[in-house]
N, C-alpha and C positions, 0 to 999 in steps of 0.2 A: 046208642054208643056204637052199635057194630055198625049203622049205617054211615055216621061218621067217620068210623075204622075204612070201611069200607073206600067210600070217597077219598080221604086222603091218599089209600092207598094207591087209587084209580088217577089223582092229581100228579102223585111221585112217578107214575111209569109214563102217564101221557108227557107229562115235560122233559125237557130235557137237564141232564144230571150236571149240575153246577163241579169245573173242577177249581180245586180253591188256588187260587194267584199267589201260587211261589215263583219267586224269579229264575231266569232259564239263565245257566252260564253263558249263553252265546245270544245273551239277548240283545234286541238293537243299540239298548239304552251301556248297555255294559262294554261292546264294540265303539260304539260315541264315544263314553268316556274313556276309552284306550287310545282312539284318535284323540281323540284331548294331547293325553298325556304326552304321547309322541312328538304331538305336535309344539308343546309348551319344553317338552325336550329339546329338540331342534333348534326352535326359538331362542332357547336359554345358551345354547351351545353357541350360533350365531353373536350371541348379543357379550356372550365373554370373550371371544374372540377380536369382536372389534373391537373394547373396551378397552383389551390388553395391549393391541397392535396403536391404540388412539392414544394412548394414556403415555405409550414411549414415544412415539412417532411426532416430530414437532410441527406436519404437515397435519393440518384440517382434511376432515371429511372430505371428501369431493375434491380436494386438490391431490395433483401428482407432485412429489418428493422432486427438488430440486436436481439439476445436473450436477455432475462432479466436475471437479476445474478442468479432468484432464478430457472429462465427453466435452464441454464445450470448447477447447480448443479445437477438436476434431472438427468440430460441426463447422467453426469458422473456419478452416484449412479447406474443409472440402467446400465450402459454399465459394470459396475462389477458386479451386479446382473445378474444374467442370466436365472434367475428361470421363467421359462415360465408359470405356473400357479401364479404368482406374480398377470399379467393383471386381473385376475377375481376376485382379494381382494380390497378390499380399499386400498388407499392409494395415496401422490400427485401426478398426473399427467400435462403432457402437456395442457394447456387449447385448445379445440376443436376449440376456436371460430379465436382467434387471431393465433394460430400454436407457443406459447410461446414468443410472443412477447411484449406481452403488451397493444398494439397500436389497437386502433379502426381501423377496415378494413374496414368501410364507409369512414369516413376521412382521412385515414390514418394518423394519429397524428395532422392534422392541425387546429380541433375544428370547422370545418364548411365545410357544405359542400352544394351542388346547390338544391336549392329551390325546391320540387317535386312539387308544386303547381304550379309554373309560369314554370317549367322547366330548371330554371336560366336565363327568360327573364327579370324578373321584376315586370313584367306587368299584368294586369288581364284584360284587353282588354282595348278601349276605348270608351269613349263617346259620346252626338250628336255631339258636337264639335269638334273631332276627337283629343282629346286630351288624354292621356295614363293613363288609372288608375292602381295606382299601387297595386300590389300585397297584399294581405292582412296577409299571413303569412311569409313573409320576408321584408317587406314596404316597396317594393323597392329595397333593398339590394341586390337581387340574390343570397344570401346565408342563409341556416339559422345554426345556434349552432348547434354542437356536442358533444358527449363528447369525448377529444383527449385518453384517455385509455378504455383497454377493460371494455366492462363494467360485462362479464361472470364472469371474474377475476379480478377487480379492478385495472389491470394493472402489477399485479404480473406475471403473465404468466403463471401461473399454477393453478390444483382445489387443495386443499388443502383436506387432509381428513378428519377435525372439517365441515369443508363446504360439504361435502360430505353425512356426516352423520347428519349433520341438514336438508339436503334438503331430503334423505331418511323416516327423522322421521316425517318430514312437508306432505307428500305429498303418502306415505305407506299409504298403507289399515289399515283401524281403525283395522278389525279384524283379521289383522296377527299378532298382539302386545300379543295374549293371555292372556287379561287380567292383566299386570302388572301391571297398573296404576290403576286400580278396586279398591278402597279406600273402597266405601259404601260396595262394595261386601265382602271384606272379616271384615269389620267391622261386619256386620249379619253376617259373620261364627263364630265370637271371641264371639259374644254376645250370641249365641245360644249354643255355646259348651261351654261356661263358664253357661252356668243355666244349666246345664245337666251335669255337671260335678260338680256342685254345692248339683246336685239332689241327687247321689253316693256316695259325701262324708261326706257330713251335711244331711243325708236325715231329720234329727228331724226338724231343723230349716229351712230348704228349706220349707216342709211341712206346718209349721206353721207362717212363718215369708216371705216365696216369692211369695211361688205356690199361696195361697188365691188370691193375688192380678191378677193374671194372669191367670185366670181361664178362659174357653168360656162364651160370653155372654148369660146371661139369662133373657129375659124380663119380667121373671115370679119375680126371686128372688130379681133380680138388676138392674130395669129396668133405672136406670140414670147411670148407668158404661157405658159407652160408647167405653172405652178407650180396654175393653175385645175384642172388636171386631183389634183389632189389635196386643196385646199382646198374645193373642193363637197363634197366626203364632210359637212364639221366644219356647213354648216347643214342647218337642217329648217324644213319648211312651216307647223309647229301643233305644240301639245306634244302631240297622241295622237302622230302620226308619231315626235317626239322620244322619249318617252317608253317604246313602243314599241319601237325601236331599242337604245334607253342600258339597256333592259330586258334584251333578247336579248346585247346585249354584254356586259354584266355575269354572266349566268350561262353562257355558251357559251364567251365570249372568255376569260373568266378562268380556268375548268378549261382551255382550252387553253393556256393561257399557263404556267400552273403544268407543263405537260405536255412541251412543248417551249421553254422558257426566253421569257424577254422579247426578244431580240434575233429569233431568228425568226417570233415571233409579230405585232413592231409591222412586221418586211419583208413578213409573210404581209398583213399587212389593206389597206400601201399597196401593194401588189400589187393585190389585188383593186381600192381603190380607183383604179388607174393604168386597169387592165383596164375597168372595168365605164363611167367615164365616155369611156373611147375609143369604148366602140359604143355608149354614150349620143349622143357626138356625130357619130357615122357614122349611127344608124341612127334618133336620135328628134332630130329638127330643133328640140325645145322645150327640152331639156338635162333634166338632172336634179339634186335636191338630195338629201343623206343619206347617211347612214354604214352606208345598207343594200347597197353595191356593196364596202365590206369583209367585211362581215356573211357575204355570200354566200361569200366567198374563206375565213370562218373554216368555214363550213359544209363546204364541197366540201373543205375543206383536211384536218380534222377528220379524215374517212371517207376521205380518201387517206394520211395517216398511220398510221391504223389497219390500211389494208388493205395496203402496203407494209410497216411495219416492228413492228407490233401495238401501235404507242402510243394510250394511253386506251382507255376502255372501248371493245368492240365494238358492244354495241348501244347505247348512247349514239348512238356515231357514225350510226349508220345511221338511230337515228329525229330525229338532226340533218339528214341528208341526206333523209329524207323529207319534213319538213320546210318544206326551202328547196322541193323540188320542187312540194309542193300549194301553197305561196307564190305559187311562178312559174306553174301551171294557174292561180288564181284570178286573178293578174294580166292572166293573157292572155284570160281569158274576159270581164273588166273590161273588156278594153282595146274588145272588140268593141259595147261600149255607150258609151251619153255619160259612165255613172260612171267609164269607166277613168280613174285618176289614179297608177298604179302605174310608175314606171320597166322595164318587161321588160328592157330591150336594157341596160339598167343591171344588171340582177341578173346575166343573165346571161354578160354580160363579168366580173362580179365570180367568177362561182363559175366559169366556165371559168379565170379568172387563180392561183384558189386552186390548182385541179390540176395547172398547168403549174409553178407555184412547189413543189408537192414533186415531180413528173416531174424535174423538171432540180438536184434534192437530191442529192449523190456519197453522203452518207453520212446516218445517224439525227440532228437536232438533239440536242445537250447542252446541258441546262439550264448 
């Protein structure tokens, strides 16, 4: 007995120790069958997919969905057309999205298509219970709505060129429009060349009957006129200065205008204008005339929009602002002579008023 004890004992250590074959979570066979699953996942989601897109769709497999009436007119129009600079005009073309057919190329015409949330299982997992909760944005269904036409083109199959040119007007840079829609802007050109042309031809009663009331403010004579500090902008001295001015406002004023709407554009110029004749009258005892103490407020305004919120061109802005500034050096080197006739302390209230008016902006103007 003990030598058998013995031996067996000498058997179990020389061999080696058997361990017993439980299955390893991460074993090959268990990895396989998870690729399975995924795989027949996949597979299943595929295969509901086409079924539901086949089952609406009156085009077979392998075939592409017919044209709409209005893509094949096109295609006939332009196959007699042969004008190769034709492509870079406006005009109706094939829609990109659908290739002239009309039909939503998610659904392909069937108004629904597999669930991206669940996958087209259904399901959002389940519970302690092990029971299936369903999907939240198809509730179950495996499918959600679509819509069965293109939606680029409403199912016409083509862009039309009314559509073309609404989505250019929508969505174009404000200041490539040059000012057309400038309403306030060239309202100040008509009001200020009609008092100066007023001035020319009725000078007796211009003199006696307008100018009084539009003088610069004087705190000495008139000190409750309030309203001088804004009506000096509207005359000028001679029509170069007119001229001049109605010039720079018409191409500055009015790409801004178009850029930040009319309402903050006519607050942006009587800003300036409020600004520029206050340190006219603090700082030049002669007063000043002109619409160049707005001018300055569109200029500084311009270049602090841009550089706050990036509206209008960038260097536009800046060779605006440079601009105003060799303006205001030649004004001040003027002033040091007998020719100086230049308002400084006017410009300069104007364009510091520009940049306090968008400083104290909460948010971007909206046209």
């Amino acid at each position: 007995m003990q030598d058998k004890e013995s031996e067996n004992a000498q058997s179990e250590t020389s061999s080696p120790r058997k361990v017993p074959s439980t299955p390893h979570p991460f074993s090959d066979k268990e990895v396989l069958r998870s690729g399975e699953t995924e795989l027949e996942r996949a597979n299943s989601l595929d295969e509901t997919t086409s079924s539901s897109a086949s089952s609406a769709s009156p085009a077979s497999v392998g075939s592409s969905p017919p044209l709409t009436a209005d893509a094949q007119r096109l295609l006939e129009n332009s196959a007699h057309n042969s004008d190769s600079s034709a492509s870079s005009k406006l005009g109706d073309r094939l829609c990109p999205r659908c290739s002239g057919t009309g039909i939503c190329r998610d659904c392909h015409g069937s108004g629904r298509i597999a669930c991206p949330v669940c996958r087209g299982s259904g399901k959002a997992g389940s519970n302690n219970q092990g029971k299936a909760i369903p999907c939240r944005a198809c509730k179950g269904t495996k499918h959600i709505a679509c819509p069965p036409k293109c939606e680029s083109c409403g199912g016409k199959g083509i862009i039309t060129t009314s559509f073309q040119k609404e989505i250019l007007e929508k969505y174009a840079p404000p200041a490539l429009s040059h000012g057309h829609g400038a309403k306030v802007t060239k309202i100040l050109i008509i009001i200020c060349t009609a008092l100066y042309a007023l001035e020319i031809l009725q000078p007796f009663q211009f003199n006696f009957l307008i100018r009084p009331w539009l003088y610069p403010y004087d705190p000495h004579s008139n000190p409750w006129e309030l309203w001088r500090l804004f009506t000096a902008a509207f005359l000028h001295g001679g029509i170069s200065h007119l001229l001049c001015n109605m010039y720079c406002l018409y191409i500055i004023g009015g790409e801004l205008e178009d850029i930040i709407g009319s309402k903050h554009f006519l607050l942006l110029f009587l800003a300036g204008c409020l600004g520029g004749n206050i340190f006219s009258v603090l700082f030049n005892p002669a007063g000043g005339i002109g619409a160049s103490t707005g001018l300055f407020a569109i200029l500084t305004g311009y270049w602090a929009f841009n550089k706050r919120w990036g509206l209008g061109d960038t260097k536009r802005s800046q060779d605006y602002l440079w601009s105003g500034l060799a303006i205001l050096v030649i004004g001040l080197a003027l002033s040091q002579t007998d020719v100086g006739f230049l308002d400084n302390w006017g410009h300069i209230g104007g364009g510091l008023a520009g940049l306090l008016y968008v400083l104290f902006q909460r948010k971007p103007p909206i046209r």
